[in-house]
C-alpha positions as CSV (number, residue, x, y, z in Angstrom):
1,X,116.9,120.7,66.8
2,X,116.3,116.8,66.6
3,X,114.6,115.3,69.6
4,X,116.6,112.6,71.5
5,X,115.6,108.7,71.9
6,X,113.8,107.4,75.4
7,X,113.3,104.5,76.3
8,X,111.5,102.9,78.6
9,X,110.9,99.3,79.9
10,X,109.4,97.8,83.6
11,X,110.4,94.2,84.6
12,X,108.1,93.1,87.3
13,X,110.2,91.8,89.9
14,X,113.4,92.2,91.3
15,X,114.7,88.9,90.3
16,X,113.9,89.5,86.6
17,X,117.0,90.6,84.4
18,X,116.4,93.7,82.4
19,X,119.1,92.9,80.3
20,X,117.1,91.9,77.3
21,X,115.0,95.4,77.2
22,X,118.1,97.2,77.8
23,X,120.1,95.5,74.8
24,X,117.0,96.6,72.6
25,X,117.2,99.7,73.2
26,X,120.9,100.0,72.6
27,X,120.3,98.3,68.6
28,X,118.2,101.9,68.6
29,X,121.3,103.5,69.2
30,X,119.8,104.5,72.5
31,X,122.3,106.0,75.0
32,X,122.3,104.2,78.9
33,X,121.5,107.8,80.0
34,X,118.3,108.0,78.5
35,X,116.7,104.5,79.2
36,X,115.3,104.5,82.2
37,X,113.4,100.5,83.6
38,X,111.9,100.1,86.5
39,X,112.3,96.9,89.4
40,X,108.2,96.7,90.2
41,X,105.6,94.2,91.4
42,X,101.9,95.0,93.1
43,X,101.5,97.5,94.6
44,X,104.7,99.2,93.8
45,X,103.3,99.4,90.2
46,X,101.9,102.0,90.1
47,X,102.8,104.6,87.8
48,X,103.2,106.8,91.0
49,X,105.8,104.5,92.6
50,X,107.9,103.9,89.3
51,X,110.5,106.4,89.8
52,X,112.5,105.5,86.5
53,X,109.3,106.4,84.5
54,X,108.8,109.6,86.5
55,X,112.4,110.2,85.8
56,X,112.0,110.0,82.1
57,X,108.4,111.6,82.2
58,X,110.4,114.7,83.6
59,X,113.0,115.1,81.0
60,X,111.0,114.3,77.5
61,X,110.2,117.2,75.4
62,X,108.8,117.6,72.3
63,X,110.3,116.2,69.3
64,X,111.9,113.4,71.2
65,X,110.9,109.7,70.5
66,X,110.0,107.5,73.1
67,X,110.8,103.7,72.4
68,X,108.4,101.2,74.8
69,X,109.0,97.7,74.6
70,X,105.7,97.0,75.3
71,X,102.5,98.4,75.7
72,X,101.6,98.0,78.8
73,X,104.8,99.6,80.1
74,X,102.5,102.4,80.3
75,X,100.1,101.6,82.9
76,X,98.0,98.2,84.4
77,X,94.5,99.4,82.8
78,X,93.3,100.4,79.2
79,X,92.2,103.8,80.9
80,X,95.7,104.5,82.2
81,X,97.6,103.5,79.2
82,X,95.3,106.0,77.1
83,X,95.7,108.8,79.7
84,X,99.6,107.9,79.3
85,X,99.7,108.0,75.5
86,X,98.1,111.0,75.2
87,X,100.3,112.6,78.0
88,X,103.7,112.4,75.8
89,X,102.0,112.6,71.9
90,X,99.2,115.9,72.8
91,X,100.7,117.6,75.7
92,X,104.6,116.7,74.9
93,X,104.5,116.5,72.0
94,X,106.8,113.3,71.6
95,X,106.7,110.6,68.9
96,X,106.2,107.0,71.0
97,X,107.0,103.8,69.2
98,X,106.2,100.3,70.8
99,X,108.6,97.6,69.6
100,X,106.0,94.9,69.7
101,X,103.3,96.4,68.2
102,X,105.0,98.3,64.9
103,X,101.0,100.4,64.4
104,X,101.8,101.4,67.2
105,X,104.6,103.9,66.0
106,X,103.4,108.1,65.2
107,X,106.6,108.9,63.6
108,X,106.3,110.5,60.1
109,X,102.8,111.4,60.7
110,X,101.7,114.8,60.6
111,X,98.6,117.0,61.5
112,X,98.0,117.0,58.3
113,X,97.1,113.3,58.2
114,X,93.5,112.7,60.7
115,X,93.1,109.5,58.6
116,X,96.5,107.9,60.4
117,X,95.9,109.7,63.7
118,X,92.6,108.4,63.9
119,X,93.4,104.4,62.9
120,X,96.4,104.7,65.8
121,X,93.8,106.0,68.0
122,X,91.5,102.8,67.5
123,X,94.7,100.7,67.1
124,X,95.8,101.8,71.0
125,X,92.1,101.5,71.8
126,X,92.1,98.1,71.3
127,X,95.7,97.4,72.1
128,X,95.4,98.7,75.5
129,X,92.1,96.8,76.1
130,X,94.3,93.8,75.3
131,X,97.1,94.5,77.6
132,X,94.7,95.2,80.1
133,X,93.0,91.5,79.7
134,X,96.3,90.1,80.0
135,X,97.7,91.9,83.2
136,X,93.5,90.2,84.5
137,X,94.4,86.8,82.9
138,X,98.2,86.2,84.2
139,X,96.5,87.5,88.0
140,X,93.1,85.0,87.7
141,X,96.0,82.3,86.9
142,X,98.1,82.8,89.9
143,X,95.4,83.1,92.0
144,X,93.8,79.5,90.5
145,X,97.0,78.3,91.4
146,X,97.7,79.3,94.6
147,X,94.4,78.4,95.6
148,X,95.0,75.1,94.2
149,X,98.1,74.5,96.4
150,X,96.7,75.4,99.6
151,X,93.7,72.6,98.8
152,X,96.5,70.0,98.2
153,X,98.3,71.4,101.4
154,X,102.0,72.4,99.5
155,X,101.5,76.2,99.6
156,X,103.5,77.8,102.3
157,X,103.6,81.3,101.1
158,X,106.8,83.6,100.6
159,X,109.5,82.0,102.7
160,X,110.4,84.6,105.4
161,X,114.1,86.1,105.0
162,X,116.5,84.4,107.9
163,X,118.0,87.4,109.9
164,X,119.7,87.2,113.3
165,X,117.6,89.9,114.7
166,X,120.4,90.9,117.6
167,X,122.7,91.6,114.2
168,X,119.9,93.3,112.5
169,X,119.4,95.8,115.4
170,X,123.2,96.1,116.0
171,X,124.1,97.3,112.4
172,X,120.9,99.3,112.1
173,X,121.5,101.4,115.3
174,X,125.2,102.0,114.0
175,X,123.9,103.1,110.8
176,X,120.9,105.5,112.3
177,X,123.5,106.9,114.5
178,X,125.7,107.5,111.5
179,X,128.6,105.0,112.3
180,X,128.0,103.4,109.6
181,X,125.8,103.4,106.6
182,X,122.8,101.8,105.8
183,X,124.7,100.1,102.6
184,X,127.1,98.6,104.8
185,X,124.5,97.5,107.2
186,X,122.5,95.6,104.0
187,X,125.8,94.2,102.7
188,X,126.8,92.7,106.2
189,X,123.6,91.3,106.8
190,X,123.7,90.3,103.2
191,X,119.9,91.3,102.7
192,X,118.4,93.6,99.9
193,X,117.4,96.5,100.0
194,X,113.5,96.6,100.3
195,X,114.0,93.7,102.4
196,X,116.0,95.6,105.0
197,X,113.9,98.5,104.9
198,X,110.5,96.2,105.5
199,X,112.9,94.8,108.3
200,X,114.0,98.3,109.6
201,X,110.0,99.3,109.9
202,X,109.2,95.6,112.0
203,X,112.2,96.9,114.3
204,X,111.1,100.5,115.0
205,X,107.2,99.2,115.4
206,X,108.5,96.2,117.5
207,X,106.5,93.9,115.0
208,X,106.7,91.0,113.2
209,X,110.6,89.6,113.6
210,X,110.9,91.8,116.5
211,X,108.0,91.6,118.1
212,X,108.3,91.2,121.7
């Protein structure tokens, strides 16, 4: 039985459009069902907290073919990209092709052929040593240049969400008490969603925004 397509992609913030990882993965004749990207900055990263790459860790099997369209799509760290690749070619037992890196593709090799398993070993190697240099570079950047606008006086930080916080606790009680939803409550207030849940935990802990 042929294996089916996967892919998977990771913008890294919310306002990012995933449009253009999406649209690859259709030209591979990839079904919406099966590509799975993930929404994710800092801390909510982690491989752990990416629930679209759980989801699609869960359902691969062997013979499918996983399509990334980029390395580091599997992890932050050389070590975790490894521990990754080898998760879905040795214990799946999945082909996994990256679209920007075409050594990077096992299909058509067999167990048969250590001389190709071996130079895509060294190729990830060095691959995920370079992703992981990057994620380091892009990081010692922003930091450079935050530190740079606090010096000259113009950095101000993330500018805090606007919220009447009477509203806020109006349309949250009515949702905890199941008058309406919490949907509604996020639509009214015209906030997104991780925003109105940080804003549901200040409420509850009578911090930040609410403190009294």
């Amino acid at each position: 039985m042929e294996g089916i397509k996967i892919g998977i992609g990771r913008v890294s913030t919310e306002e990012q459009n995933p449009q253009r990882q999406i649209d690859a993965f259709h030209k591979l004749g990839i079904s919406d069902r099966y590509i799975f990207v993930d929404k994710c900055t800092g801390k909510r990263g982690h491989l752990e907290q990416r629930l679209e790459y759980q989801r699609a860790k869960a359902i691969v099997r062997k013979g499918d073919t996983v399509f990334l369209d980029a390395l580091d799509r599997l992890g932050r760290n050389a070590k975790e990209i490894e521990r990754e690749w080898s998760y879905f070619t040795e214990e799946v037992g999945c082909d996994m092709v990256v679209l920007n890196m075409p050594l990077l593709d096992t299909r058509g090799r067999t167990e048969d052929d250590p001389t190709g398993e071996m130079i895509s070993k060294i190729v990830l190697t060095i691959f995920a040593w370079m992703a992981q240099q990057e994620t380091e570079e892009r990081k010692r950047r922003q930091r450079g240049g935050i530190e740079a606008a606090k010096k000259r006086g113009v950095y101000k930080g993330r500018v805090p969400v606007k919220v009447d916080p009477y509203k806020f606790a109006a349309l949250y009680e009515e949702a905890v008490r199941g008058e309406r939803t919490h949907k509604y409550a996020m639509d009214q207030l015209g906030l997104k969603r991780t925003t109105y849940y940080k804003l549901a935990e200040e409420y509850k802990t009578k911090t930040g925004r609410f403190e009294q």
